[in-house]
C-alpha positions in Angstrom: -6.8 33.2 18.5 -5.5 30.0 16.3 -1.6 31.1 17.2 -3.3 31.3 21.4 -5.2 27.8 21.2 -1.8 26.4 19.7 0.3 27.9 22.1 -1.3 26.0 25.1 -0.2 22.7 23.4 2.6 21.5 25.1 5.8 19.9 24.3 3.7 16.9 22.4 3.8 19.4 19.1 5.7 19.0 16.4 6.2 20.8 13.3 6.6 24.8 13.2 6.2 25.4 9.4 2.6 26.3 8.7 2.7 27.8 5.3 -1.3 28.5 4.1 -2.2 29.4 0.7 -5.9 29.6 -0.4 -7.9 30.1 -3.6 -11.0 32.0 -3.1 -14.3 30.6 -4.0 -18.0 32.1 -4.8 -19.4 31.0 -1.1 -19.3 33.0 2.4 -22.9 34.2 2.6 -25.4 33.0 5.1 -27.9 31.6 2.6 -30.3 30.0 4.9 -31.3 31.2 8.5 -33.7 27.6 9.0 -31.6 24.5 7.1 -29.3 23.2 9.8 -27.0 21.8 6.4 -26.2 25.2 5.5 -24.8 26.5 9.3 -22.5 25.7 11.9 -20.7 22.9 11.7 -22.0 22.3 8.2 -21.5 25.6 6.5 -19.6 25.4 3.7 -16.1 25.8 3.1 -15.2 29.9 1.2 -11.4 28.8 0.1 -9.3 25.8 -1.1 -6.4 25.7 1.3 -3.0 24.2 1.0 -1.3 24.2 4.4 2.1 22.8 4.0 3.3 21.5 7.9 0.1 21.0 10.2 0.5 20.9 13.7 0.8 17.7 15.4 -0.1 17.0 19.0 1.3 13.4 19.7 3.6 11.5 17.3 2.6 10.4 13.8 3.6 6.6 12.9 6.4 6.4 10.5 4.8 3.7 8.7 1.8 5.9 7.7 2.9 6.6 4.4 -0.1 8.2 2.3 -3.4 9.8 2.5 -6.2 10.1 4.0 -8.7 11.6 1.8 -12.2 12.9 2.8 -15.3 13.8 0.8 -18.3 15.7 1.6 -20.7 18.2 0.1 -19.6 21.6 -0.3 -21.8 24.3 -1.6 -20.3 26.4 -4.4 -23.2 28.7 -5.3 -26.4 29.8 -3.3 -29.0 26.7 -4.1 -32.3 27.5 -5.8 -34.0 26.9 -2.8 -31.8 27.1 -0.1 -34.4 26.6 3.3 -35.0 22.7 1.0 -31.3 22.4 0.4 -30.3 18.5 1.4 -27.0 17.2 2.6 -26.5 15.5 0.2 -26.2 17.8 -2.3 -23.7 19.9 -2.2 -21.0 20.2 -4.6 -18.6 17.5 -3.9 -14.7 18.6 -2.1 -11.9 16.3 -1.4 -9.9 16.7 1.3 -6.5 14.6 2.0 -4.3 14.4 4.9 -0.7 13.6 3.7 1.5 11.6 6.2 5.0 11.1 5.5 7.9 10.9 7.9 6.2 11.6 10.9 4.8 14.8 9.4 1.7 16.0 8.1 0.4 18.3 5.3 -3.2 19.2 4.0 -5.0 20.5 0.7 -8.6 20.5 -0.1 -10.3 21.1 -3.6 -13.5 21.1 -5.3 -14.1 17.8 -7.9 -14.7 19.7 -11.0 -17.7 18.0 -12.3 -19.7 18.8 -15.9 -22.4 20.1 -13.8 -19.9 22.5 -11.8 -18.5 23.5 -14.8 -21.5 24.6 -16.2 -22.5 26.8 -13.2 -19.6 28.3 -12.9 -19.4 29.5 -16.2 -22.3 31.2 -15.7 -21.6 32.1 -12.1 -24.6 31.0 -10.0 -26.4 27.9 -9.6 -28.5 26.9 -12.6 -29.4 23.0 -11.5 -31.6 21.7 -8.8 -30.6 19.4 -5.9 -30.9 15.7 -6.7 -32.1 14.9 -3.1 -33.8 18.2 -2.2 -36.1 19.9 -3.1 -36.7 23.8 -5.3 -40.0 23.5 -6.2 -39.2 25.5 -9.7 -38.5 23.7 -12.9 -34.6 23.8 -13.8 -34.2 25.8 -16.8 -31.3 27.7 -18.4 -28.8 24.7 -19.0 -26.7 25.4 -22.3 -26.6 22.7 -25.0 -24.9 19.6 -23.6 -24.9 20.0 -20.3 -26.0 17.3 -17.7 -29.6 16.8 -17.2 -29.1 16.8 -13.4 -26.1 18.0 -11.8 -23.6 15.3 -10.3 -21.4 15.9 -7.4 -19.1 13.5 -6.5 -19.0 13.7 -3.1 -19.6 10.9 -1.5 -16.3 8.2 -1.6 -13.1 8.5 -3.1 -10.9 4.8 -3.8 -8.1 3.7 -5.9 -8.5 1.5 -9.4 -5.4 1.0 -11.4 -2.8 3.1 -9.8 -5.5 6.2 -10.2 -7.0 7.6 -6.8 -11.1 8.2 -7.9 -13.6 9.8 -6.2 -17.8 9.3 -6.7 -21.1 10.4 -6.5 -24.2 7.5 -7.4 -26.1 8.6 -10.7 -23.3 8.6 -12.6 -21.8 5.6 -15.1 -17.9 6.7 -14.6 -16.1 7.9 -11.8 -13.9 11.0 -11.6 -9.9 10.7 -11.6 -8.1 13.2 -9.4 -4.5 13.5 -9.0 -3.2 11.9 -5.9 -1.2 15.3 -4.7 -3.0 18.4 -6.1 -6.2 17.1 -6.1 -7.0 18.6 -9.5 -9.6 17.2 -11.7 -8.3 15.4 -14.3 -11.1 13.9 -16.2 -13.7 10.9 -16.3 -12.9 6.9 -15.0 -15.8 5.0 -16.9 -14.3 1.3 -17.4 -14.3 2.0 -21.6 -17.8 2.9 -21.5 -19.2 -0.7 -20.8 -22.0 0.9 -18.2 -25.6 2.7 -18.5 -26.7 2.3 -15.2 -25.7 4.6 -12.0 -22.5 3.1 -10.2 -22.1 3.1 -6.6 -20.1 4.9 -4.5 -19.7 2.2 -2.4 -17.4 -0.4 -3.8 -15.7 -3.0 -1.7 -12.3 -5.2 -2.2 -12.6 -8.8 -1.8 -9.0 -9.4 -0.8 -9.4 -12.9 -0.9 -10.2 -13.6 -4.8 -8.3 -9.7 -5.2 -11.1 -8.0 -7.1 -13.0 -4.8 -7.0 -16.7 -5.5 -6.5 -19.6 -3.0 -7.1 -23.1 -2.4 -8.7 -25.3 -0.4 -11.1 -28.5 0.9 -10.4 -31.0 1.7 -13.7 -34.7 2.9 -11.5 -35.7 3.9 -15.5 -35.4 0.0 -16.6 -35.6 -1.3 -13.5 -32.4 -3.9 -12.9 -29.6 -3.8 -11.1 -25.7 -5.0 -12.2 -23.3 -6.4 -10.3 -20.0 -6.6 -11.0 -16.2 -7.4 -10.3 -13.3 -5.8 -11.4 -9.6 -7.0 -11.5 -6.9 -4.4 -9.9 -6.0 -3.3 -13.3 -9.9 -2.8 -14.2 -10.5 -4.8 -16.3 -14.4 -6.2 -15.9 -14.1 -9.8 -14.8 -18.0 -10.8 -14.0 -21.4 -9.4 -14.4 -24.3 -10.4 -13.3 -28.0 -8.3 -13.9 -31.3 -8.9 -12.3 -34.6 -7.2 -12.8 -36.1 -5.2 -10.0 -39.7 -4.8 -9.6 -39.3 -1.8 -7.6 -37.1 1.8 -7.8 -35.1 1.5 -4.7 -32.9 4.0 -3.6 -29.7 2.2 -2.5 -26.6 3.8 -1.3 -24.6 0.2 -0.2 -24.0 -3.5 -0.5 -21.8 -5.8 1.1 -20.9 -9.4 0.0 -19.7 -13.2 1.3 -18.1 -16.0 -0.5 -21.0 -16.6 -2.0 -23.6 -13.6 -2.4 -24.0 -9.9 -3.2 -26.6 -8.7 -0.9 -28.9 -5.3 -0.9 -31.6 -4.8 1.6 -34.5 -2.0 0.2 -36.7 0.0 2.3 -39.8 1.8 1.3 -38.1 4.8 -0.2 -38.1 4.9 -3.7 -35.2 7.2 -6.1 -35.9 8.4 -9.6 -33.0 11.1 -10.2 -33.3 10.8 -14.0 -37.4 11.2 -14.1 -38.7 14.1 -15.9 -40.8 14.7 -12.8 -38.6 14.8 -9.9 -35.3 16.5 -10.0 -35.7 18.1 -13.5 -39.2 19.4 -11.9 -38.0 20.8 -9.1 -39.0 17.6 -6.6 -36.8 15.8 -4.7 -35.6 12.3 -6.2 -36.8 10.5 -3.1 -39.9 9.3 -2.5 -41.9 6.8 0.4 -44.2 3.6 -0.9 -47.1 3.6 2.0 -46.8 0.2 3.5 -43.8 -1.3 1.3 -42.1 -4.4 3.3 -38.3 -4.6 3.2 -36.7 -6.8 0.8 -33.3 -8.8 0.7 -32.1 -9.5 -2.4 -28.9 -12.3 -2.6 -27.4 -12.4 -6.0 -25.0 -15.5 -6.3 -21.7 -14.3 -7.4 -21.0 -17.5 -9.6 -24.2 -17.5 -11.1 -25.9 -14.4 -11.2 -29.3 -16.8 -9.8 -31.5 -14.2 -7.2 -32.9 -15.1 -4.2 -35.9 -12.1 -2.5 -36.5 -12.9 0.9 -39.4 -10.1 2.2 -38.8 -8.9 5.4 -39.9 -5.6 7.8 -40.1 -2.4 6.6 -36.8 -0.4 6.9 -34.3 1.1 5.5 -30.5 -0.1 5.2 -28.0 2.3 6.0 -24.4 1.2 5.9 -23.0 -2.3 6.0 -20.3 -3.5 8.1 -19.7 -7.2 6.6 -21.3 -10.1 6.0 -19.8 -13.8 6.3 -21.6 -17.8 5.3 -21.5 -19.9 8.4 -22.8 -23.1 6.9 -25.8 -22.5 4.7 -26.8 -19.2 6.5 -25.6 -15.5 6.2 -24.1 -13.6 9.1 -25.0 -9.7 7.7 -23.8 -6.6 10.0 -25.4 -3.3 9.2 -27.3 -0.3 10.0 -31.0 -0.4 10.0 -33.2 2.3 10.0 -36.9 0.6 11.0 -39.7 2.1 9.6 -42.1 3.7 12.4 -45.3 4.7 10.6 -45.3 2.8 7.1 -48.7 4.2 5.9 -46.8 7.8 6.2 -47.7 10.6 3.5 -44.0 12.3 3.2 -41.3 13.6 1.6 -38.4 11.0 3.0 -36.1 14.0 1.8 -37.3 15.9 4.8 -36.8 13.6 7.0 -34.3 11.2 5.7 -30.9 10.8 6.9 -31.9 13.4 9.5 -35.2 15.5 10.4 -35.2 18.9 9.0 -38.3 19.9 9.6 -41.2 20.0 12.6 -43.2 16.5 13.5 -42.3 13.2 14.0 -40.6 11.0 11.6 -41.7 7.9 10.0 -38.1 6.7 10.5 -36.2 5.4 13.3 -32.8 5.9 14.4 -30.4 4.0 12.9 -29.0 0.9 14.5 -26.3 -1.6 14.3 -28.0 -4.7 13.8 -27.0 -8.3 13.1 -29.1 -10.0 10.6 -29.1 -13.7 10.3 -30.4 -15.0 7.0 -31.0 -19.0 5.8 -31.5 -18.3 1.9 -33.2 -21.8 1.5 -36.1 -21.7 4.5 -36.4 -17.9 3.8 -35.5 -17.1 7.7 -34.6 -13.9 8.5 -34.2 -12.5 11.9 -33.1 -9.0 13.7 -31.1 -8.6 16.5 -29.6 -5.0 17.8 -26.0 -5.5 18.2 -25.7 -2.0 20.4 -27.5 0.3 22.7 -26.2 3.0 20.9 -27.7 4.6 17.5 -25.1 5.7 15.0 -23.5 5.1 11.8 -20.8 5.4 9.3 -19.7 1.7 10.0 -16.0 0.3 9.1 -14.1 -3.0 9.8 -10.8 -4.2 8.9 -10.6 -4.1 4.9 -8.6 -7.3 4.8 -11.4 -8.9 6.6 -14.7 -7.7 4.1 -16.7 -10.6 3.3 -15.1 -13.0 5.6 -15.2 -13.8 9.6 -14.1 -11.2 11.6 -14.3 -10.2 15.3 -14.3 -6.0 15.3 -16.3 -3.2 14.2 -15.9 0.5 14.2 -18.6 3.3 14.1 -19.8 6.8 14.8 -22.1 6.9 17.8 -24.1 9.0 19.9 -23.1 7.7 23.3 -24.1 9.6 26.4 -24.5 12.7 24.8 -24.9 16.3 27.0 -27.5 19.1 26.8 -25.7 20.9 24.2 -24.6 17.3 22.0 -25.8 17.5 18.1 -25.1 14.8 16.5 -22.8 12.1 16.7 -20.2 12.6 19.8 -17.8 9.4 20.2 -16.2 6.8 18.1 -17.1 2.8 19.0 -15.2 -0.2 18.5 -17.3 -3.2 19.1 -16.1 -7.0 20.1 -18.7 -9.3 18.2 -16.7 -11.9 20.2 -17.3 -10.6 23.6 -20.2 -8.4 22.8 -18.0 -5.7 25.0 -18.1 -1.8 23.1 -15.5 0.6 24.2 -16.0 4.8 23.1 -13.7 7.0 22.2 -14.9 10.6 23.1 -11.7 12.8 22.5 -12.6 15.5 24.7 -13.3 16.0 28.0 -15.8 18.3 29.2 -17.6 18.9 26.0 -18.8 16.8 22.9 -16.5 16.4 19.5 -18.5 15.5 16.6 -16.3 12.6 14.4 -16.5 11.3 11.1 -16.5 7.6 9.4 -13.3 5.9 11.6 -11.2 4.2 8.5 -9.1 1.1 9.5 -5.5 1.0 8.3 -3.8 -2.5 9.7 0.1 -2.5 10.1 2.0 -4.1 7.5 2.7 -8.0 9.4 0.3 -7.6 11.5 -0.3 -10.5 14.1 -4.3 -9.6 14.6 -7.1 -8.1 13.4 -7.3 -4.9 15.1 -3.5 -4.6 14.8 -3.2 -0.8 13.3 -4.7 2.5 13.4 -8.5 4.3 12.9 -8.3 7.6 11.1 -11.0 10.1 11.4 -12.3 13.8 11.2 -13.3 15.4 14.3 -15.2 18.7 14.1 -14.3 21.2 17.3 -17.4 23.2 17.9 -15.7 25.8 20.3 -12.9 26.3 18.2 -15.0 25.6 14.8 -12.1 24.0 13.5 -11.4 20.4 12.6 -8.6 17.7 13.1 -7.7 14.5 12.3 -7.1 11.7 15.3 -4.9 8.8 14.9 -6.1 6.0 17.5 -4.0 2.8 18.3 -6.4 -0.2 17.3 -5.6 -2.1 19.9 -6.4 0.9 22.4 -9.3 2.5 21.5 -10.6 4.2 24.1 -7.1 5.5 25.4 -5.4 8.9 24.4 -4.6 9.2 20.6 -1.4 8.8 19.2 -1.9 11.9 17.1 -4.1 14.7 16.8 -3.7 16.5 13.5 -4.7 20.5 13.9 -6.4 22.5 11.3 -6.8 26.1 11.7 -10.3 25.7 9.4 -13.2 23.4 9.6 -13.9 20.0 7.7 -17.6 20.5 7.0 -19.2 17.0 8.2 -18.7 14.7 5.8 -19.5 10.8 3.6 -16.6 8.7 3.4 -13.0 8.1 2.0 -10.3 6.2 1.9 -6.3 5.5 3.7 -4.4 5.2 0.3 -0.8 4.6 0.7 1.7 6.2 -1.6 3.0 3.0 -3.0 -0.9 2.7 -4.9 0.1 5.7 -7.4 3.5 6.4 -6.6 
């Protein structure tokens, strides 16, 4: 079937080495008949695969040397519970797409975590899901082992010529090699930090550091920080929370970190929750939102309560005069005095009966830190998520914004089914759908501008694109400056990429 589908591809292809090796794995069983995050699309992946020359439809830019690596959750053993299994739980699998020379090449491989480690030496699962739910205690663990079992699958990024990749409970990172993907051990900034890092860090290009929080929901504060490119810790700022938020993101301006907490509260570490058998999440019946600005200079907070919802991802955020311009995904909160389990509902509904949370939406938020003003204003139809810009322009003014949408989706469309670039300047939003005739689900679209490049959306957008008839996965190359025409590549695998978090376009030249 795979050498058939090829086959039809006409004289666009290039490359006709396609070695594949593969290293079995423990997975392959249908574990779950009910939890959509264990089937189709999202069913996890039995083998890591090296393929040596992938197919390419189009023509790959000869500038494009690096990776693209992807991270997701990917399932090792049969959960506890598998019908309360969450998204985001399962074990954590990198996946990079090297470009070089016009040609392509692929491996994927499970981040060896402690947690990991201890299950497979034992050979099934032994810890609950952070975010789901068993409902039995976790018992079994050997002496030393992780309370709760970390993942790190959510990001991957480069720090001092090492390529990283994350989950959010942890105080260290974990350092993969750039080709084979192999674990090689723990990134933890010499052991300066207690509190849970984020996955989500973000370069300021314009002062060239590495800025990122902490979370401790135990002692209730959270840290921000910068790092230099080498590092090294070069500010650090904590403030007391008077809540246990669960936060995933943050963006920043010239002058602020800024967080925006909903009503769902996260307790990984509690003896009650995961440990327990309960999920970490939990909903505070009528809780407002709050935005919290931390001055980078000074560390000096400012809470501004607003509406009850719940911040997804950020796009950026720029100061025009005294105020902040802050472009994000919000999530509003439809019944706040709800009695639920946010887990169940929360980033998507997995269960029957309506959900206390809206879908989310690209929304611009203007906020005057002094008067306390905040307003909301939907920037797009179109609910979605997964939201990029231009790295070079993070923090700053900028004019374009990429995302995953759902944009006039068929009878037979689950989940996201187009790409969006939007013009903040014109207010204009052009789709990229792929495929005619039938909807593509994509992934987070990652901006990689052209070295001398004249304007802002001068480069390319990388993503995923899962295939549901052929139930395999590619990766799309789109000009920047034509979004919504045909791509300039489209990178075949003969496999699927289980839906995914995030990643990152490294290029060689970062590690060598």
């Amino acid at each position: 079937m795979v050498k058939e589908i090829l086959s039809s591809i006409t004289d666009k292809v290039t490359g006709s080495d396609h070695e594949q090796t593969e290293t079995a794995s423990a997975g392959g069983e249908t574990w779950s008949t009910t939890n959509p995050f264990l089937q189709g699309a999202f069913e996890p992946l039995d083998n890591e695969i090296e393929i040596g020359n992938l197919h390419v439809w189009g023509e790959i830019p000869h500038e494009l040397d690096g990776t693209l690596y992807r991270t997701g959750g990917n399932q090792y053993f049969q959960p506890l519970n598998a019908d309360q299994y969450h998204w985001f739980d399962g074990d954590g699998m990198v996946h990079a797409f090297r470009l070089r020379d016009g040609k392509a090449s692929y491996t994927n491989k499970w981040v060896m975590t402690d947690g990991l480690k201890v299950e497979l030496e034992a050979g099934r699962a032994l810890y609950n899901g952070i975010y789901g739910r068993s409902g039995q205690l976790q018992t079994g663990l050997p002496a030393g082992a992780p309370v709760i079992k970390s993942v790190a699958g959510i990001n991957v990024l480069t720090l001092a010529g090492r390529v990283l990749t994350n989950h959010e409970v942890d105080s260290f990172y974990w350092h993969i090699d750039p080709y084979t993907l192999e674990t090689l051990g723990k990134y933890d900034f010499g052991g300066v930090f207690t509190s849970m890092l984020t996955a989500h860090t973000h370069w300021d290009h314009h002062t060239n550091e590495l800025l990122f929080y902490g979370l401790d929901n135990e002692r209730n504060y959270v840290e921000c920080m910068s790092a230099s490119p080498d590092g090294q810790i070069t500010s650090r700022h904590k403030v007391d929370l008077p809540i246990a938020p669960w936060n995933h993101d943050f963006m920043f301006s010239a002058k602020y970190y800024i967080f925006l907490f909903g009503p769902i509260r996260w307790r990984p570490y509690a003896p009650d929750t995961v440990q327990a058998g309960e999920s970490s999440m939990s909903f505070e019946k009528n809780s407002p939102g709050r935005l919290l600005l931390i001055n980078r200079k000074t560390g000096e907070p400012t809470w501004i309560e607003v509406k009850s919802c719940t911040a997804g991802h950020y796009m950026n955020a720029h100061d025009v005069g005294d105020t902040i311009m802050l472009d994000m995904m919000i999530t509003n909160t439809t019944q706040p005095d709800a009695d639920v389990r946010p887990n169940e509902y929360f980033p998507a509904k997995v269960v029957p009966g309506h959900s206390p949370f809206a879908d989310a939406q690209l929304t611009r938020i203007t906020i005057n830190p002094a008067s306390g003003k905040v307003s909301f204003d939907q920037t797009i139809e179109e609910t979605g998520e997964f939201v990029m810009r231009n790295d070079l322009y993070t923090g700053c003014n900028y004019r374009y914004g990429y995302l995953a949408t759902l944009h006039k989706p068929g009878k037979d469309t689950k989940g996201f089914n187009s790409l969006a670039k939007h013009d903040f300047e014109t207010g204009q939003t052009s789709f990229q759908h792929l495929q005619d005739g039938y909807d593509m689900i994509p992934g987070e679209p990652i901006f990689v501008p052209r070295d001398g490049a004249q304007s802002e959306d001068d480069g390319w957008i990388m993503a995923t694109w899962y295939d549901p008839k052929r139930n395999h996965s590619e990766m799309i190359i789109l000009a920047g400056q034509d979004f919504d025409s045909e791509p300039v590549a489209r990178i075949k695998l003969d496999h699927r990429v289980p839906p995914g978090f995030h990643g990152a376009w490294i290029p060689r030249s970062a590690h060598g």
